[in-house]
C-alpha positions as CSV (number, residue, x, y, z in Angstrom):
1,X,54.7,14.9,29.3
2,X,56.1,12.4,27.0
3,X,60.3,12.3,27.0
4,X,60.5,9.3,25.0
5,X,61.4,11.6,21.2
6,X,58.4,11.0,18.8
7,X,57.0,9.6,16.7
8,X,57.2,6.4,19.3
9,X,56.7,3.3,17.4
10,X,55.3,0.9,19.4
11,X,56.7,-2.6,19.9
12,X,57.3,-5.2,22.2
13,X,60.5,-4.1,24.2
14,X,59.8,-0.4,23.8
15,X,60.4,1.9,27.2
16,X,58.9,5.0,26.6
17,X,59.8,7.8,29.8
18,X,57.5,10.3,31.3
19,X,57.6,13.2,33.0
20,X,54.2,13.3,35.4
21,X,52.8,15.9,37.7
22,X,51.1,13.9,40.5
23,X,49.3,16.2,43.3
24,X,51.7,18.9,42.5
25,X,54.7,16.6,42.6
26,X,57.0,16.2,39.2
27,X,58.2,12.6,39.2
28,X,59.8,10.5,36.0
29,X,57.9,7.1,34.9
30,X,59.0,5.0,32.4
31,X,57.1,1.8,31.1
32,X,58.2,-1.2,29.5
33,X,56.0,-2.3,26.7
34,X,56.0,-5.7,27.9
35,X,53.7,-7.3,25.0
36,X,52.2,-6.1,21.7
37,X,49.9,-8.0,20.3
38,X,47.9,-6.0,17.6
39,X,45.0,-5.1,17.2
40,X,44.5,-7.3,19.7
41,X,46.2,-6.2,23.3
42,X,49.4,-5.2,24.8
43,X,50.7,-4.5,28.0
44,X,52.3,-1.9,29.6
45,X,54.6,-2.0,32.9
46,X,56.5,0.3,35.4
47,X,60.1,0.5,35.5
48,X,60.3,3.4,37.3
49,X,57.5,5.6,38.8
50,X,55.8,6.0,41.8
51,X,54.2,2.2,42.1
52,X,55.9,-0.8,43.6
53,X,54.5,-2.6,40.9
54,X,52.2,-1.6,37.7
55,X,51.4,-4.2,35.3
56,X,48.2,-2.6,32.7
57,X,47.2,-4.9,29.8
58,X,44.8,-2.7,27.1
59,X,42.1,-4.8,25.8
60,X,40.6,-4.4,22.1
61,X,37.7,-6.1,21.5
62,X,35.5,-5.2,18.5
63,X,31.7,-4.7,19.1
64,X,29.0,-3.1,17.1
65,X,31.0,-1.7,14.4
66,X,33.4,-0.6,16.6
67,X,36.3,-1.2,19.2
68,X,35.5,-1.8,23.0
69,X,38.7,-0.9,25.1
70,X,39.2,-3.2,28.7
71,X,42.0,-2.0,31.1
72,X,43.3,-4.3,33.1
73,X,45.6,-2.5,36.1
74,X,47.3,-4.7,38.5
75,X,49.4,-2.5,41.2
76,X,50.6,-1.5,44.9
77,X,52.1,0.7,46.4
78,X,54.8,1.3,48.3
79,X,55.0,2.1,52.3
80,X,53.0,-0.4,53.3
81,X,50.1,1.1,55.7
82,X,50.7,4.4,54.6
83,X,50.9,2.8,50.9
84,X,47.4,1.8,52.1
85,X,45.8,4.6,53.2
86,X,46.9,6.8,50.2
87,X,45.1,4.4,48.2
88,X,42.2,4.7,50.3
89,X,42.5,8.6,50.5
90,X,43.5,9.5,47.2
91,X,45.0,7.3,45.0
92,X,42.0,5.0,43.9
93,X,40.1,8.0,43.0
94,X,42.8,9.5,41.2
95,X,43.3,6.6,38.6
96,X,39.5,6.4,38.8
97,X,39.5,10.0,37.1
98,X,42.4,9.3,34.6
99,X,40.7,6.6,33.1
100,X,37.5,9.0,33.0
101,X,39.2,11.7,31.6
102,X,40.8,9.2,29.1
103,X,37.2,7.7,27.6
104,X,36.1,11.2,27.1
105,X,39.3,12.3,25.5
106,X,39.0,9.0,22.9
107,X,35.3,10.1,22.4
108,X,35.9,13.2,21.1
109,X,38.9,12.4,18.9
110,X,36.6,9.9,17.7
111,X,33.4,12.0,17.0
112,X,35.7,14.8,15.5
């Protein structure tokens, strides 16, 4: 859930605050739009949130008549081995899914 109030106007310096539900756990998240270069890219970092870092640039390219999306996700976690092995357990197939669920979400709002 968005906290940041709406509509969010996006810009380069603009923290926008979360309120996620990881594996049944509510935790806060805020990112620091960190670049905003449209249509082009912009990036998006953690401030606060489960990560020990997060650094995600979103790539537009245009292709066919349309608009090709890259992620680029740089992160770690914290807790060192155990940070480790609850990316190996979970957390690589969770963000796996996200993105997933994020391309079919796009597609749909997109076909109508």
């Amino acid at each position: 859930m968005i906290k940041t109030p709406l509509p969010i106007i996006m810009k380069e310096g603009l923290i926008i605050d979360y309120n996620l539900r990881i594996r049944g756990i509510s935790m806060n998240w805020s990112s620091l739009i960190s670049t905003y270069n449209p249509p082009y890219n912009f990036v998006d970092e953690q401030i606060i949130g489960p990560y020990k870092m997060w650094h995600h640039t979103h790539t537009f390219i245009e292709k066919n008549k349309g608009t090709y999306i890259v992620d680029d996700i740089r992160y770690s976690l914290p807790f060192g081995f155990i940070g480790q092995m609850a990316h190996s357990l979970f957390v690589r197939r969770d963000l796996e899914s996200i993105f997933i669920y994020r391309k079919k979400s796009i597609n749909e709002l997109i076909r109508g």
